[in-house]
VOZA-74516 format. One record per residue (C-alpha): x, y, z; residue in one letter. Coordinates in steps of 0.1 Angstrom, whole numbers, padded with zeros to 4 digits, always signed. Layout:
<filos>
XYZA ...
</filos>
This chain:
<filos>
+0820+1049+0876X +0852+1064+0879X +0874+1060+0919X +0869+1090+0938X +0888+1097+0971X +0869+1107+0997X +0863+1145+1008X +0889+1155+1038X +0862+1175+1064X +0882+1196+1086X +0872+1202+1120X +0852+1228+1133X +0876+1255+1152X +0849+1281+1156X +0832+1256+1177X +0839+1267+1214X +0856+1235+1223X +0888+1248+1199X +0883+1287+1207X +0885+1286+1245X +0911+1255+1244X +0950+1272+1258X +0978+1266+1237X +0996+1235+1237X +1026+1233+1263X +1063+1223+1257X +1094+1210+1268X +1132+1209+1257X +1144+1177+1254X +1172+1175+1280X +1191+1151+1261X +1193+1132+1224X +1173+1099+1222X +1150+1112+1257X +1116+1130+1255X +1107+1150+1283X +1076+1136+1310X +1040+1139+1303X +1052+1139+1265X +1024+1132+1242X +1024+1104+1218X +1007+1102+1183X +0981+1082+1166X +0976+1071+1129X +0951+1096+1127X +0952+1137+1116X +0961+1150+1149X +0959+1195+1156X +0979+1214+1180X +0970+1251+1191X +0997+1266+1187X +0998+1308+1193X +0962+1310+1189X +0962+1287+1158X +0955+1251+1153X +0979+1235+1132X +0983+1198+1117X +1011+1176+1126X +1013+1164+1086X +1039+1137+1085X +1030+1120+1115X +1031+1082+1125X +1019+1062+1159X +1039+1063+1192X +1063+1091+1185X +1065+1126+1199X +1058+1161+1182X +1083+1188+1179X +1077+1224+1179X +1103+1234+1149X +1119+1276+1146X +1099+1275+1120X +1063+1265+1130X +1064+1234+1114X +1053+1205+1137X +1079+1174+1133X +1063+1140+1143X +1103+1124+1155X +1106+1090+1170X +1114+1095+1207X +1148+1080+1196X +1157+1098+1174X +1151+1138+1197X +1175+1158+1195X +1185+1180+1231X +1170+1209+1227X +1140+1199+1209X +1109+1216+1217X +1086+1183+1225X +1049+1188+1233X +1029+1176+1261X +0998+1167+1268X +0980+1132+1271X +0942+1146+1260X +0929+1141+1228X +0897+1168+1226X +0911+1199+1229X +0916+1203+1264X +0959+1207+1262X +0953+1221+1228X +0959+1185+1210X +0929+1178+1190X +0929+1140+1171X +0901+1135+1140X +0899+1104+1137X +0867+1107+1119X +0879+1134+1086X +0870+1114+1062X +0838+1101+1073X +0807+1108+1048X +0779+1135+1058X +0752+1120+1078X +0773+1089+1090X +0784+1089+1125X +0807+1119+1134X +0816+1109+1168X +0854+1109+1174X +0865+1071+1186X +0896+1057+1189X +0881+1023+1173X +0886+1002+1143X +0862+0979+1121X +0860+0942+1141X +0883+0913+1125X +0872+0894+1095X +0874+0854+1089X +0873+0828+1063X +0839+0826+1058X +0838+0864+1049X +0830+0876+1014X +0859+0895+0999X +0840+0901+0966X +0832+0936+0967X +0871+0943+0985X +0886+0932+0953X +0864+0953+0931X +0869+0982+0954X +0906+0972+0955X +0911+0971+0913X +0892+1006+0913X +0919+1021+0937X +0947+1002+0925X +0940+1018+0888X +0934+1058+0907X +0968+1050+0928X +0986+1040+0891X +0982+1078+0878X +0973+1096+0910X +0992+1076+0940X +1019+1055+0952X +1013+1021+0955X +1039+1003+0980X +1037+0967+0987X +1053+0947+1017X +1056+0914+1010X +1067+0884+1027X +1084+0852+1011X +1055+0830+1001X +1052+0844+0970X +1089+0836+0957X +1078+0799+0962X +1052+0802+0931X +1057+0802+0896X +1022+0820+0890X +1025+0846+0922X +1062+0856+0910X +1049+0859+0870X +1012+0880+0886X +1040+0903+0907X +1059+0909+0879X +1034+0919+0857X +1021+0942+0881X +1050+0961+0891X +1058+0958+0848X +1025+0977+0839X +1028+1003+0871X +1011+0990+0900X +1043+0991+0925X +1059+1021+0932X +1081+1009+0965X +1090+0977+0979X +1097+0965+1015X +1102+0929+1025X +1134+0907+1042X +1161+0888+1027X +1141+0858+1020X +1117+0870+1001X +1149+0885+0976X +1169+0849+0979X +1145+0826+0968X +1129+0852+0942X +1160+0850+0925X +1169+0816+0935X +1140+0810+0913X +1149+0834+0888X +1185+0818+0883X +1175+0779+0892X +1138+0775+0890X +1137+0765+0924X +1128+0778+0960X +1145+0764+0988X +1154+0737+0966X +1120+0726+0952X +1108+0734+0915X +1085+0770+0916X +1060+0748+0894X +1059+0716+0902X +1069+0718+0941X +1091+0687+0937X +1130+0691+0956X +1157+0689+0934X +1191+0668+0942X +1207+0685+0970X +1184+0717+0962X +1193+0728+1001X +1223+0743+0980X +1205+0764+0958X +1197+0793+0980X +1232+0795+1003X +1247+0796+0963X +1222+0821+0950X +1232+0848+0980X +1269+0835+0977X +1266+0844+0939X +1250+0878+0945X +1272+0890+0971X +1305+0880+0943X +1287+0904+0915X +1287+0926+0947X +1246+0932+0945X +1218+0925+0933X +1214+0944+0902X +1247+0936+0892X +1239+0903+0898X +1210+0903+0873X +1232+0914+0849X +1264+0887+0851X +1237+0865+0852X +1215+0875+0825X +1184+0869+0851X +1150+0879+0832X +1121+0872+0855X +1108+0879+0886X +1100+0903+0916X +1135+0921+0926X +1140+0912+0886X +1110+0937+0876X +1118+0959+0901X +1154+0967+0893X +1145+0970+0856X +1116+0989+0864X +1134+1017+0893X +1112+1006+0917X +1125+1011+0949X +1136+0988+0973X +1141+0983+1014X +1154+0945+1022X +1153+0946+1061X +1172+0913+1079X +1165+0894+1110X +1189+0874+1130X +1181+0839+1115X +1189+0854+1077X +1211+0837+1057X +1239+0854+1037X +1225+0881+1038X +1223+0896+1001X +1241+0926+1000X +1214+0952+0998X +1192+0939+1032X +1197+0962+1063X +1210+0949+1092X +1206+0971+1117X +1169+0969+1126X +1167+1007+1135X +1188+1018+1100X +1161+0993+1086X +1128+1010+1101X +1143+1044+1092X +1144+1034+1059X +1111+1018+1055X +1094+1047+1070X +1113+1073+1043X +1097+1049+1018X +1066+1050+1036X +1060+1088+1036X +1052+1086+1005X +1027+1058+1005X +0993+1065+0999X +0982+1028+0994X +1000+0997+1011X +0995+0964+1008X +1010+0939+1032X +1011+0905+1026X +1024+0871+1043X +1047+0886+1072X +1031+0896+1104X +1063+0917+1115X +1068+0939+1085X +1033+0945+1086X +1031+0954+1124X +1060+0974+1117X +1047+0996+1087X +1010+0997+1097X +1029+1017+1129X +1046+1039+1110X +1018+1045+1080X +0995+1074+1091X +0958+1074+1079X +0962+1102+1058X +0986+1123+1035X +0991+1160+1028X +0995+1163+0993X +1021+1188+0976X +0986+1207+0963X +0979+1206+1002X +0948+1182+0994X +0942+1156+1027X +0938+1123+1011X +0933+1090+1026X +0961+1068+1033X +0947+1028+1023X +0961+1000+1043X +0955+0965+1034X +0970+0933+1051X +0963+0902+1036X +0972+0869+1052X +0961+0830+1057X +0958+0833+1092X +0929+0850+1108X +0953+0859+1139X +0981+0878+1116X +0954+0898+1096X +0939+0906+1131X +0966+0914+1150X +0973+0948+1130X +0938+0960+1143X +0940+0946+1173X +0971+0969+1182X +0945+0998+1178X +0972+1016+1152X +0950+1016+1115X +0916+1008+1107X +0929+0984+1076X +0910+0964+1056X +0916+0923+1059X +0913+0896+1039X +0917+0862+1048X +0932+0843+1017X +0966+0824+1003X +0983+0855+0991X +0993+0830+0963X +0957+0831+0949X +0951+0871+0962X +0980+0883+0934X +0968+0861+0907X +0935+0872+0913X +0945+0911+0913X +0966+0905+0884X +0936+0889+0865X +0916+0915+0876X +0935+0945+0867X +0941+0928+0833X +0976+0924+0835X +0974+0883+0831X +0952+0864+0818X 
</filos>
């Protein structure tokens, strides 16, 4: 049977609730970087504002930031920091109509399922779960998102320290599965450390055994990359042919490298400056309609904040937004819900084995 994305339901705005709601108050921002009091933050979720008699949706929106009235109608959902004076910013801190804010958290929810609007999220998952029929369900999405969607995968570095998770990567951003990347500058340096030495960190990507005075390898890998000046140039003086950042330069897929302060180097193309860096990963983000984040509890915190739950299409179709996070650690897959920002589905597994086992079953390895 063929993927089908769920039906959007809109809400009801004959219902009384909407009709005899006011129209949403404003403020002007009195100064860039400032909202005004009583401001009202967003959610991940399709949230409406009554605006001159008319609900309207906030369509590019994103948790914890405010909503600004633009000259033209259009609602803006703009990180507080980034208001401009003058901004027309609304308030409100009710959800159900009563300042004329309205969330649906519930739009996509099938006919005869529960239609009651909560603020809630499906309850963690463990090791002992079955992730059988979340693969299956994955492959069918992953093969609708290939022709129909954008497929952007966050990644931390674990996967750069595996011959088999760097060849299943490949092969899936080669045959179309990857259509953005974000991760830091580890994940880059030691995917190409292995590209150019066969090593991670200093140890073999096959055999796991450290080479003589491998504790080199990486500090010369990023000191080679930033001499060709970056990292596509390095790829070409050094005739690299394999890999993640390999695939993805020869495939155009695009790229945000975001640093921390314990980075080496860094390579050339990784953003230092952490709010550069989330602007960035959020431009890449608005165009995400499935994200899978894997091995790094920080970039996943981060995008899950910034992802919405669903996405306005140019045909003005309401699709869901997926959100997977898949980590080892119960506590990192967890955490994501337990902020309260995106009902995402987890699975607790080595991300090693979880893009061998995609890879295998979207036929891309054997």
């Amino acid at each position: 049977m063929a993927f089908k994305l769920p039906e959007y339901h809109h809400p009801d705005f004959t219902q009384p609730m909407f009709v005899n709601a006011p129209d949403v108050k404003f403020e002007e921002a009195e100064m860039d970087g400032v909202a005004p009091e009583y401001y009202h933050s967003t959610s991940m979720y399709p949230e409406y504002f009554k605006i001159n008699g008319k609900w309207v949706l906030a369509e590019e929106s994103r948790m914890d930031s405010s909503v600004v009235i633009c000259d033209d109608g259009h609602l803006a959902v703009v990180e507080n920091r980034n208001l401009k004076k003058g901004d027309k910013v609304i308030l409100g801190r009710s959800e159900k109509a009563e300042e004329g804010i309205y969330m649906h958290c519930n739009g996509f929810t099938a006919e005869g399922e529960d239609l009651d609007d909560q603020f809630v999220f499906r309850q963690g998952r463990s090791r002992e779960t079955s992730y059988a029929r979340d693969y299956d369900n994955l492959f069918e999405l992953l093969r609708h998102e290939r022709e129909h969607g954008n497929i952007v995968w966050v990644m931390g570095p674990a996967f750069s320290f595996d011959y088999d998770a760097r060849a299943a990567m490949q092969a899936l951003v080669e045959n179309g599965y990857a259509h953005g990347l974000m991760a830091g500058n580890a994940l880059a340096t030691h995917d190409l450390e292995g590209a150019l030495l066969h090593t991670a960190l200093g140890q073999d990507i096959y055999t796991q055994k450290s080479q003589p005075n491998g504790h080199y390898n990486h500090l010369d890998v990023i000191n080679k990359v930033r001499r060709s000046g970056s990292i596509p140039q390095f790829i070409e003086d050094y005739k690299i042919d394999n890999g993640i950042i390999y695939s993805c330069v020869k495939n155009g897929v695009p790229m945000v490298l975001t640093g921390s302060i314990r980075d080496d180097g860094p390579m050339p193309e990784v953003i230092g400056d952490a709010y550069r860096g989330q602007t960035e990963m959020r431009g890449l983000v608005r165009g995400a309609t499935t994200v899978i984040c894997l091995a790094t509890m920080l970039h996943t915190i981060a995008t899950g904040n910034m992802t919405p739950s669903f996405r306005v299409m140019p045909d003005g179709q309401i699709r869901p937004v997926y959100l997977y996070t898949v980590d080892a650690d119960e506590f990192v897959v967890n955490k994501l819900l337990d902020r309260g920002s995106l009902s995402a589905t987890t699975i607790v597994t080595n991300v090693q084995d979880f893009i061998a086992i995609v890879a295998k079953g979207l036929g891309v390895m054997k």
